[in-house]
N, C-alpha and C positions, 0 to 999 in steps of 0.2 A: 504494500500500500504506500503510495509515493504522496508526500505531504509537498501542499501547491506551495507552502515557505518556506522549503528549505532553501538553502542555497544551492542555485544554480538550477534546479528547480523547473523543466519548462522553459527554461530561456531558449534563445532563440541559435545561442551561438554552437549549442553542444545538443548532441541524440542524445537516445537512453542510453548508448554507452560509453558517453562522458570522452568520445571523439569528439573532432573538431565536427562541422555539420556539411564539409564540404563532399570530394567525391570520394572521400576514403582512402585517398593515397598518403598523407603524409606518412612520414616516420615515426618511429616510435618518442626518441627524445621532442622534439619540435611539439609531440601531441602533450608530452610528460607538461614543457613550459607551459605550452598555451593552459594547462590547468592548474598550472602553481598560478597562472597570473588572475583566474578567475577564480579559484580558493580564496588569493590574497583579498581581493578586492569586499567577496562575497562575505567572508571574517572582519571587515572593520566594517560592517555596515550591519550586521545578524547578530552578530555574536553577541549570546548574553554575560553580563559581568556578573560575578558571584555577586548572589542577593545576601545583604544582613539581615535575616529577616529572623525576630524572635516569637517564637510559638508560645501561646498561652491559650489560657480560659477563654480571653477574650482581649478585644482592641483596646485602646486608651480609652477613658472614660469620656473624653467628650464626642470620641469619633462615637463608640456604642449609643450616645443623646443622640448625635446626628442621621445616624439611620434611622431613628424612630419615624421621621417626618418624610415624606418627599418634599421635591418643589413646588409642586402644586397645591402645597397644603402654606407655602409661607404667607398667604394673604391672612391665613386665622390668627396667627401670631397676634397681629393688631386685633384682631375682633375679638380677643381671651381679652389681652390690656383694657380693652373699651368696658368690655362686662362687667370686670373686676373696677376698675376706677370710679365706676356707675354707683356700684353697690357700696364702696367703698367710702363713699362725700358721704352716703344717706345714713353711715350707723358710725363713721369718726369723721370727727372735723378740725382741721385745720393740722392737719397729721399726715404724713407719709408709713408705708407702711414698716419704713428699718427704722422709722424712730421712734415705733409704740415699743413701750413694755412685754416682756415676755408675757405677760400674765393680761395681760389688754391682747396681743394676736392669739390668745388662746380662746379668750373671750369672742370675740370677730368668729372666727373659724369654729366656733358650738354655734356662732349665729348664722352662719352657711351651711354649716351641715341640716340646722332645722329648716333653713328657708331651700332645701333640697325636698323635704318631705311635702312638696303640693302637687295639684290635679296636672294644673299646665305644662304641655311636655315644654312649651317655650320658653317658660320661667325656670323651669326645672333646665332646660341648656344655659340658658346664662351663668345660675349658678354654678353650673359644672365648668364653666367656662373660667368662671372668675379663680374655680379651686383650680384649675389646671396652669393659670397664669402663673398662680402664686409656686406651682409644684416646677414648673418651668424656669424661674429663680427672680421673679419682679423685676425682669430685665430693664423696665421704664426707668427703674429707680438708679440702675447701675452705670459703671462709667468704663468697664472692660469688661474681658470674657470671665477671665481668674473669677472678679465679682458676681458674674451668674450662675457661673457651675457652684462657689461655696453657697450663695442665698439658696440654690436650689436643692442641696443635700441639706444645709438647716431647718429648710420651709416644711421639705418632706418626710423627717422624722418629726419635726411640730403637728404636721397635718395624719401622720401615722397613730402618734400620741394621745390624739384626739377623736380617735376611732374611725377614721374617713375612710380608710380601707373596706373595712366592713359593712360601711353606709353605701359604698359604690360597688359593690359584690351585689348587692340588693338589685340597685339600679341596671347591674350588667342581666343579671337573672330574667328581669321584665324583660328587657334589651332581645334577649336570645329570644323569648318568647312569644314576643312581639309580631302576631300572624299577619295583622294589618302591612307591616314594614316588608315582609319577606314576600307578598299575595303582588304587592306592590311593583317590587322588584321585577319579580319574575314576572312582570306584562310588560315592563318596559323592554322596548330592543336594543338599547344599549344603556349601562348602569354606568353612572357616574360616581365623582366624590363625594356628592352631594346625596348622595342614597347611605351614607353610612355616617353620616354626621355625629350622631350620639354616641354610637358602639365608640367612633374614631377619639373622641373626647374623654368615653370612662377608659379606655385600653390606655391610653397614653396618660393618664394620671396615675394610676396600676401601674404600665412600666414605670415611669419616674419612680413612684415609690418603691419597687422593687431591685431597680438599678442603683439609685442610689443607696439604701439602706443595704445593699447588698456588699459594697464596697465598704472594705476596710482597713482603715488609717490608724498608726501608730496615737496621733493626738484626738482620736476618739473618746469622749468624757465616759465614768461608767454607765451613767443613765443611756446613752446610746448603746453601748455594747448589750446592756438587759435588755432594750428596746428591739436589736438586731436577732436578735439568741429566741425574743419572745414571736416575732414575727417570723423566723424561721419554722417555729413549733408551728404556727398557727398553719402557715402554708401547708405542712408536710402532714399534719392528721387531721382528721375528723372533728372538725367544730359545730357542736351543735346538729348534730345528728348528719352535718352535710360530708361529702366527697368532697377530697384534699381539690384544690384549686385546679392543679395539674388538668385534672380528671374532665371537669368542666371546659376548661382550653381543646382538650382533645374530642368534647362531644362537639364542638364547634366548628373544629377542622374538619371530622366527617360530616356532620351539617354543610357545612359549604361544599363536600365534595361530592356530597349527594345529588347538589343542585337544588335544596331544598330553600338553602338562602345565599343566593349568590352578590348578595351587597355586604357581604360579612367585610372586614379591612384583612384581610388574611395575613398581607407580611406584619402586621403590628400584633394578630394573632400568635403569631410564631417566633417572633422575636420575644413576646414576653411566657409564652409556653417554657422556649429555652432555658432563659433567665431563671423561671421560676425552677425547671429541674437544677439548675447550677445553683442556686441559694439553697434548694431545700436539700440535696443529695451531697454537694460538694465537686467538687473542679478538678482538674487533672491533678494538683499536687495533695489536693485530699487523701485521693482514692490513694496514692501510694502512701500516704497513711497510713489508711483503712488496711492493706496489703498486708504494708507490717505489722500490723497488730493483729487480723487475724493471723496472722502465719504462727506469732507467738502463742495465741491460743490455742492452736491445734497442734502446739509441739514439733513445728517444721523450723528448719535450719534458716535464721535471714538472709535477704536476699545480696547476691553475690557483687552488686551492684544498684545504683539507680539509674531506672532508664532514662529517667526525664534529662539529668545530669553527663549520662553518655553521648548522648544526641546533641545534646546541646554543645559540645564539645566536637566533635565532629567535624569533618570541612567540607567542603566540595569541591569535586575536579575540577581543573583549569585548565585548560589545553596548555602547550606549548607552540609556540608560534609559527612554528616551521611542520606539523601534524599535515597530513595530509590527508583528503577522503580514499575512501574503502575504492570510489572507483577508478582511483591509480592501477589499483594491482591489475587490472588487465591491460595495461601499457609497461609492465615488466617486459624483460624479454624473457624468448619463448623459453619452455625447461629444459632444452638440450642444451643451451649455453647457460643456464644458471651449474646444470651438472658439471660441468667444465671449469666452474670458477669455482675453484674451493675457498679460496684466499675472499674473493668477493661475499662470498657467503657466511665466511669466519668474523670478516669485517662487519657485517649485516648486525650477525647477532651478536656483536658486542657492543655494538650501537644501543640495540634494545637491551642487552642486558644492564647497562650502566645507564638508559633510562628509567629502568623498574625502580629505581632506589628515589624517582621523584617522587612529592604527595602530590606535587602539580601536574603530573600526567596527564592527558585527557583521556580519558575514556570513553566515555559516549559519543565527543562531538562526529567523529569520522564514520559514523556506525549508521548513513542515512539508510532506509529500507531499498531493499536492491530490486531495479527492476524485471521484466519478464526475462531481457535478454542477459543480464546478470545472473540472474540463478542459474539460465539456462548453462551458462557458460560456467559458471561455478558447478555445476553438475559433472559437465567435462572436464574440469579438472580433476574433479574427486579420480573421475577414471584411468586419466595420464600420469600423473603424478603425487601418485601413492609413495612414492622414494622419496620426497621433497613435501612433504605432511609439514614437520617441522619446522620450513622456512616459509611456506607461504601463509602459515598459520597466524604470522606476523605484518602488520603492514607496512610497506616499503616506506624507508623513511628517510629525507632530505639530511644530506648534514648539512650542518649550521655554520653559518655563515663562520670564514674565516677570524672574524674579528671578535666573535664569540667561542671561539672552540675552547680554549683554555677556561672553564668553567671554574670560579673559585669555589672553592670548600664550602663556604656560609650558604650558598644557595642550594647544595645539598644537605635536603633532612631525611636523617636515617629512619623508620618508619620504628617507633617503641616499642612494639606490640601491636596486636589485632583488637578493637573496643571493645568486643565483650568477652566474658568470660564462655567457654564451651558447656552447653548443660546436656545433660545422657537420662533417658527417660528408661525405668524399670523395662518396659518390653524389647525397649533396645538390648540392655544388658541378657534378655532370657533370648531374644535372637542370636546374640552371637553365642551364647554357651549353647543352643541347639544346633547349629552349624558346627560348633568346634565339638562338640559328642560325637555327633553324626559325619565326620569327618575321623578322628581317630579313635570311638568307641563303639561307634557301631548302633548307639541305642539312647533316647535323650531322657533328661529325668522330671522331663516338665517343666514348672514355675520354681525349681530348684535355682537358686542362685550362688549357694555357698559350700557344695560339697564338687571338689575340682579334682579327685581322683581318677589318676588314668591319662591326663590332660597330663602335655608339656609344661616347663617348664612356661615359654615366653606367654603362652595363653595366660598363665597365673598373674604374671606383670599387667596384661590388656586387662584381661576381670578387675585389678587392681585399680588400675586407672582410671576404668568407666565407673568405679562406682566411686572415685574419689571426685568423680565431677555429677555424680549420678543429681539432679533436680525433680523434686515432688511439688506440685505444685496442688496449691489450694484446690483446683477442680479434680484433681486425684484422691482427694482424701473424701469432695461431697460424693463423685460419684462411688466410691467405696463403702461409705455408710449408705447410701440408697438402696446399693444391692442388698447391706448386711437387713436393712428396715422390711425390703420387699422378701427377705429367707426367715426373717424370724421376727413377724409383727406384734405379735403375745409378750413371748421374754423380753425385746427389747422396749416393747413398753412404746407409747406413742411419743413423739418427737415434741420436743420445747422451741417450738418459732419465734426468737425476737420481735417484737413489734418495732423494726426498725422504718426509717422514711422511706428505705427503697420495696422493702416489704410490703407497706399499706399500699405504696404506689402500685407493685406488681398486682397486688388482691383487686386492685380495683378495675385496672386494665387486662385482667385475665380475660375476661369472656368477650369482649370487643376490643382485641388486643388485633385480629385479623385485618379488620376496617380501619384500624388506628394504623397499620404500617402501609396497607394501601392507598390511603387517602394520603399520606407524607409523600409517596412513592408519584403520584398524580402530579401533586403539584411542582415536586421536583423534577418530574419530565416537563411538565409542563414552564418551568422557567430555567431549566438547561437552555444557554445557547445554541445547539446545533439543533434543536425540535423544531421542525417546520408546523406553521399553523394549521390546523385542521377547525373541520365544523364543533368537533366531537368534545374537543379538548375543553378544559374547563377554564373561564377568565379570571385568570391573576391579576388584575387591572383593575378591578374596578376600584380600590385605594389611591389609584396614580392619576385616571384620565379627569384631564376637568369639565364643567358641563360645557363648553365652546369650546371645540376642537380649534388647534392652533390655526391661524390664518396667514401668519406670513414665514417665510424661511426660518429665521431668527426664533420666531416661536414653535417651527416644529424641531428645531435644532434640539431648543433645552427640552422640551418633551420625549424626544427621543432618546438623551443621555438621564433623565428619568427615570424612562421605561426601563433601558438596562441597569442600571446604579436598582431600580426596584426591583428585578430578577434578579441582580449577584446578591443581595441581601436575604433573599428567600431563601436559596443555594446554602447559603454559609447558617442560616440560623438550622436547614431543615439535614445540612450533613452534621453540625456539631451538635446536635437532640441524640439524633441516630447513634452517635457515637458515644455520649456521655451514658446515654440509657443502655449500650451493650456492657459497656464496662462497669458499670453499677450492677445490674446486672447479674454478669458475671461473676463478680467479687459476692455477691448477695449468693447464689447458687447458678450450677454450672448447666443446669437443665432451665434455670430459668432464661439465662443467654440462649439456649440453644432454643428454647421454644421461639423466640424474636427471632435470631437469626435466621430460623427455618420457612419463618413466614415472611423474611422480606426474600429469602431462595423463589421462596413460590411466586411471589412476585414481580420478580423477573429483575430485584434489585441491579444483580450482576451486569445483564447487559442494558441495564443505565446507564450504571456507571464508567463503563464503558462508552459507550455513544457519548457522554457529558466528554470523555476524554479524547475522543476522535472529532480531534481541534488541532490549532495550533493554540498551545496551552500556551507559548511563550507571549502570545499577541493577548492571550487572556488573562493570560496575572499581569502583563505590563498596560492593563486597558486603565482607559483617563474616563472613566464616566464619573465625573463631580465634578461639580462645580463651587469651589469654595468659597467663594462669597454668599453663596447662599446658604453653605451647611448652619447648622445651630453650634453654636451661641452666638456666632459672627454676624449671621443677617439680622439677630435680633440688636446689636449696640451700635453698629453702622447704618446711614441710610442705602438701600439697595440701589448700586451705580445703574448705569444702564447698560443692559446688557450687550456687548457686538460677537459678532465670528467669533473676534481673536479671541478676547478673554472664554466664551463656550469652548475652545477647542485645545486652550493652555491647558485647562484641569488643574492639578496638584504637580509640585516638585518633585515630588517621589519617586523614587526608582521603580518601584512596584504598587500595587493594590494591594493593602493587607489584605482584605476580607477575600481577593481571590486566591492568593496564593494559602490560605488560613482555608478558604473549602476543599484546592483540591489537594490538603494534606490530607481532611480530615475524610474527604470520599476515598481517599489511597489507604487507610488504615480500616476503613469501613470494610474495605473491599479483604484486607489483610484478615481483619475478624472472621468472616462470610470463611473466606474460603479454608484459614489453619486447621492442618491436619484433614482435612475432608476431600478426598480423594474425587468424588463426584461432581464435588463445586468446582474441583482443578482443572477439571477435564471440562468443564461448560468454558475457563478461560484459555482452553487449546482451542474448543471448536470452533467460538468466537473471532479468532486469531488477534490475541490480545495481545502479542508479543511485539508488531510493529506500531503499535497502538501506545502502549506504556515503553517501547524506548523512544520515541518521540518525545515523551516528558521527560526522558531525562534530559535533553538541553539545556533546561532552567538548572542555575547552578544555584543548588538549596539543598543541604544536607538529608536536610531531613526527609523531603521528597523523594531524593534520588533513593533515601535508604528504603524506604517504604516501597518505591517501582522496583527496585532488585530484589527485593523477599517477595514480589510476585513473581518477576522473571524466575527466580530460582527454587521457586514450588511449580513450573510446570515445566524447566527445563530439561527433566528426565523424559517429556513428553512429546518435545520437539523436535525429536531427532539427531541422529551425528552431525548428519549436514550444516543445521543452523549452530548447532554446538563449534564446529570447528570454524565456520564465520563468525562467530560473534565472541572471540577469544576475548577480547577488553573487556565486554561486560562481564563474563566468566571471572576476570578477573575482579573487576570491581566487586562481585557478589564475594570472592573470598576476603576482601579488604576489609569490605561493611557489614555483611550481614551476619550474626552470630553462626559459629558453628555448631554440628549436632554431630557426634562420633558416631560413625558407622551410617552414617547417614550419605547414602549415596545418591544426591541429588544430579550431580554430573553426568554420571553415566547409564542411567535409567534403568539398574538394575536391583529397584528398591520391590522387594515382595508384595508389600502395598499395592501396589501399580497397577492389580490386577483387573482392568475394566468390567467383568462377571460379576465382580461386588460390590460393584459402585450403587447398582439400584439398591441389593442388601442394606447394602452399611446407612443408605438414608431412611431405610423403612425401621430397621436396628432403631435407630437413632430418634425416630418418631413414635415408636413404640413405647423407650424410657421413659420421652418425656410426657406421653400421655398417662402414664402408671404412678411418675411424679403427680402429675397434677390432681390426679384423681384420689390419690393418696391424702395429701397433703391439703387441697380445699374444697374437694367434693365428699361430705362426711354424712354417707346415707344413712338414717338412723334404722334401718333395716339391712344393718351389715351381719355377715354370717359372725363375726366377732361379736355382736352386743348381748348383753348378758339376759338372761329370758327370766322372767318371774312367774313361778309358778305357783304363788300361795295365793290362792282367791282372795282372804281376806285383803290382803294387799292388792290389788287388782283391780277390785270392788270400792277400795279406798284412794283411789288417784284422782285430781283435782284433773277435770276434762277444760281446755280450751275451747271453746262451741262460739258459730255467729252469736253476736249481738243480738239479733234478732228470731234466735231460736226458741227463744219462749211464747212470741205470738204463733207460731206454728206446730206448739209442741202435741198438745192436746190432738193435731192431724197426725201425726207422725204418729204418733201413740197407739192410734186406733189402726193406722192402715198396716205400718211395721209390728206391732208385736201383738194385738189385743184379735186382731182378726188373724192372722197369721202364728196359727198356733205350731209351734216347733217339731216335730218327727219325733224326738223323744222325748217330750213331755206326753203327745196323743199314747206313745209307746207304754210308758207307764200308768197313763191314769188307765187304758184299755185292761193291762192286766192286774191291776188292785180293784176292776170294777166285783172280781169271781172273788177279793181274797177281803172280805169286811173287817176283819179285824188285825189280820196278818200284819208282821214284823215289817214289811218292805212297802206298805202303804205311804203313799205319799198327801196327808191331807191338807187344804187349803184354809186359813185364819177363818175367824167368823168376820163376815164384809166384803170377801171376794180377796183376791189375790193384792200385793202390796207391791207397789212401783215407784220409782222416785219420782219424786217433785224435781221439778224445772230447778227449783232456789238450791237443789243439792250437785248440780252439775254447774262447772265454771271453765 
């Protein structure tokens, strides 16, 4: 698959096989130049610089305010000021609002929150308008940005303090419910911003409150820190008989995806959805945490490192300047004169050998996808020169200019070691002692790992080794107790579940957990860049577009960088959900991951993500959709210039787009989740052909990126054959540099046992079987299980407090007569029949004087 940017690319000067385009006669050297001179040219003009880009939870804090809003929405700014100012002369006077007393804007805000509580939904926006000014930081009153982002973390623990969260829960409630709004909608033919006005107003008071209370600063007083600790609890369980916050967000997403109400603001949906799992669950440096401390409590060894820590540490390739592409090597000469030059080929690879020792190497750049007539001819070689495996396996490489040869010392860095520590997984260890039995014993002894009689000496060293690196990992130990719970449910007694935040959250999302990753899955096709429009598809838009489509250039300009700045947002909040919730998750129980994981399999997660990546990824993290005079807090203390071209097309200084390069980390790790260890899911990214797909992304030079595309390439490289194996030596190489090793782990040469495609359907139905036996286990608790204990003493029996409708006793006297009074039993007729012959007998059963005795309605409850 040939990417229309790469270099050289299509152009006009070269075919597909990187000849000149004339009639095919030149020479070899003369073709060599002519492609050093369009390499040259094509590398200061493509070539990306190593990004500094740091990974985290989330962006700087004013950039996360400023995607709450589009541009389209900066005309309410003023209209929040005006509401609030309004309301503000009629209940203080001669006061601004930074120079009331603490205890006076506490007063004010009980008086808004009550003038929240009337009929008119008109009056009822203003005041939501005026609390959302205030939640936005009283920017009227401010003289810089510094001064609106602190008013608006002050305003909104005041406005938190004062119960307003929970006053605007009420109002979002109506909101959802609201048939009128949604009947509405859906007859219009096209939904504007103006269809979502109130959702758009309570959501963005909500985010503020949860954005900022969420952040935490060393000069936080303790009243805030109890404030932050209390509104975490409140989010994360059950208040008042309701579903954690979460839950609510997520009925809302599949509501809009149903088409039920398609005026919903969905990117403000999803941005504070996210939020609210990152405050209530905790963020990437949490969970390693959480890691270690469970690990402590189940008695596992700490971990051998921190990931967060290695990565971050890390570098990214850099070419060297003189690298040449892959389609040199068919302007080598032929191989009967390479076999002739020994001396030329000694020289060759000591070239490469004394450049392995750089970190700056490039690896990826030269490694574009080869086309039809490239393979073909890389086919033919495989068949000629089988003797010369070893040299062409390298790519031919320029020496460096005369006035560089003499390389000093300081520019070479010796490589310390490899980043991570190697980890060896128990069944590794019981592979290789059944290979090493059954190689010199003739017979193997099972999940035996410690009895090595009979076995050589060196095998006792290898056993020794693997197990000195051997890793057990938290999900080895739940899925161990699940089996021990499913063999022995009596003895072991039933399980003690933490009521932790990611627990209530799972409980809740169990049973429409299928709809919640489909409807995620929807809209992230649907605001991928490479998705073409369809009728079908559902509109992410209607938060962006405003009621009067643009009219002149200028205005469909900034509309259009909008629309996209409004889809990369949706992107980055709907991959970092996805990922935060497999990893909780996960750490939470290891079937509970795997029930998510398997439902976003089903739904074709995979080649999404894929297609999101069959781009030029480089043109996408380096995209300028914003425009900074307009983001928040800046349009709010300037007056807004007038817009031309030039400043729409400047965008930001930046070298990259955080939020792009931040989603397609966190779609590259998603993808990393889905598929580890899963033999079935590897093989949907061979069929796919995802391998010219994700080395494409490796161009962006970003550590962490590039580490995450090689731990895919190197889970299906055992699957792609010799051929791409022996072309694509540099990445081979790169994956031993970066990506952790696994001993015995034969990813190279595709002779892992595993492998075996037969089992690939097995292993997922395997796989769906535990975790429906989890789940049925653990939250489906039939009170008609073959386990529950049976009572069989009537008087007890006879004496249990009954449950019955409410309204059972207007009907009871009918029931009486048709169920038991007329309906006389088989063996009651049985006995009264045979004591009618026995008058006085021992086994007579006689009836009170009055008639038989039944209970009263008032004795059953």
């Amino acid at each position: 698959m040939e990417d229309p940017a790469a270099p050289g690319a299509g152009s006009a000067s070269t075919n597909g096989n990187g000849n000149g385009g004339g009639k095919g006669k030149q020479t070899a050297p003369k073709g060599r130049e002519a492609f050093r001179s369009q390499r040259r040219e094509s590398e200061g003009s493509v070539d990306c610089p190593t990004l500094e880009f740091e990974y985290g939870d989330a962006d700087g804090h004013a950039a996360e305010l400023s995607e709450l809003y589009s541009y389209t929405e900066n005309l309410e700014f003023t209209t929040n000021r005006r509401c609030f100012e309004e309301d503000f002369k009629t209940q203080v006077q001669g006061k601004e609002w930074l120079e009331l007393e603490e205890d006076a804007q506490k007063a004010y805000v009980m008086g808004l929150l009550d003038r929240l509580e009337v009929v008119s939904r008109e009056r009822r926006l203003k005041v939501a308008r005026a609390v959302l000014y205030l939640a936005q930081g009283t920017f009227g009153e401010c003289d810089s940005e510094v001064d609106v982002l602190h008013w608006s973390r002050y305003n909104c623990f005041l406005l938190y303090q004062m119960g307003t969260f929970s006053a605007f829960l009420e109002l979002l409630h109506m909101e959802i419910d609201n048939s009128q709004a949604c009947s509405s909608a859906l007859r219009k033919p096209a939904i504007s911003i103006a269809d979502s006005t109130e959702l758009r107003v309570l959501l963005s008071v909500m985010y503020l409150l949860v954005e900022n209370i969420r952040l935490e600063r060393e000069t936080d007083s303790c009243r805030w820190r109890t404030a932050r600790e209390t509104f975490r609890t409140e989010l994360s369980f059950s208040m008042h008989n309701e579903e954690p916050f979460a839950l609510l967000l997520f009925s809302m997403v599949t509501k809009f995806c149903s088409g039920l109400a398609p005026h919903f603001p969905i990117k403000k949906v999803l941005l504070l959805l996210w939020k609210v799992v990152m405050f209530t669950l905790g963020g990437f440096e949490h969970l390693q945490v959480l890691k270690v401390q469970k690990r402590a409590e189940l008695g596992l060894p700490p971990l051998a490192e921190d990931s967060i820590q290695v990565v971050k540490s890390m570098r990214a390739a850099s070419p060297p300047s003189y690298t040449l592409d892959l389609g040199e090597s068919q302007l080598a000469p032929p191989p009967s004169k390479l076999r002739g030059r020994r001396g030329s080929r000694r020289q060759l690879l000591t070239k490469q050998d004394s450049l392995d020792i750089y970190n700056e190497r490039d690896l990826f750049k030269t490694e574009e996808p080869a086309t039809e007539e490239e393979e073909e001819s890389a086919g033919d070689g495989e068949r000629t020169l089988d003797g010369e495996l070893d040299l062409l396996e390298q790519d031919p490489l320029v020496p460096p200019p005369p006035s560089q040869a003499p390389l000093s010392a300081e520019r070479v860095a010796f490589p310390k070691g490899l980043p991570w520590a190697p980890k060896v997984r128990q069944k590794d260890i019981e592979h290789f002692l059944e290979m090493s039995r059954n190689k010199f014993i003739g017979f193997t002894l099972g999940q035996d790992t410690d009895t090595l009689v009979g076995l050589p000496r060196p095998i006792h060293e290898s056993v020794k080794t693997l197990k000195q690196h051997k890793y057990i990992s938290i999900a080895d130990v739940q899925i161990k107790n699940e089996e021990d719970l499913e063999k022995c449910p009596m003895s072991l007694g039933e399980e003690v579940v933490p009521e932790t935040p990611c627990e209530i959250l799972y409980q809740g999302m169990l049973y429409s957990l299928p709809q919640y990753m489909i409807a995620l899955l929807k809209i992230l096709l649907a605001a991928a860049p490479t998705s073409k429009a369809k009728t079908d598809s559902i509109n992410i838009l209607a938060d962006v577009l405003p009621e009067e489509m643009p009219i002149t250039v200028l205005q469909s300009m900034k509309l259009g960088i909008d629309v996209n700045r409004h889809k990369e947002i949706i992107v980055k909040s709907i991959s970092a959900l996805l990922l935060l919730l497999l990893k909780h998750f996960k750490l939470n129980h290891i079937y509970q991951f795997e029930y998510v994981s398997q439902h976003l399999v089903f739904a074709n997660c995979i080649p999404l993500i894929l297609k999101f990546f069959n781009q030029n990824i480089l043109s996408y993290i380096t995209a300028k959709n914003s425009i900074s005079v307009l983001d928040y807090p800046c349009c709010t203390i300037q007056d807004l210039p007038e817009l031309t071209t030039e400043s729409l097309e400047a965008g930001d200084n930046n070298q990259f787009c955080w939020r792009n390069l931040f989603s397609c980390i966190n779609l590259l790790r998603l993808l990393n989740k889905l598929t580890k260890w899963k033999h079935s899911r590897t093989m949907m990214l061979v069929v796919f052909k995802s391998a010219p797909i994700l080395k494409r992304a490796l161009k962006v030079k970003q550590a962490m990126l590039q580490l995450y595309v090689l731990k895919l390439l190197k889970i299906q490289t055992k699957y792609l054959g010799r051929q791409w194996r022996k072309s694509n030596m540099k990445t081979m190489s790169a994956i031993y540099q970066k990506v952790r090793h696994r001993m015995n782990d034969d990813w190279a040469y595709g002779n892992d046992i595993d492998a075996r495609p037969w089992d690939f359907q097995a292993e997922e139905c395997t796989l769906r079987a535990n975790i429906e036996a989890f789940n049925s286990r653990r939250y489906d608790k039939p009170q008609d299980s073959e386990f529950s204990p049976v009572d069989n003493c009537l008087q007890s029996v006879l004496g249990q407090r009954l449950d019955l409708p409410e309204d059972f006793h207007y009907s009871y006297e009918l029931w009486l007569e048709r169920e038991v009074i007329s309906e006389q039993s088989p063996t009651r007729r049985e006995v009264t029949g045979r004591d009618q012959g026995d008058q006085g007998g021992a086994g007579q059963v006689r009836e009170p004087e009055g008639g038989p005795v039944w209970l009263e309605p008032s004795g059953l409850h």
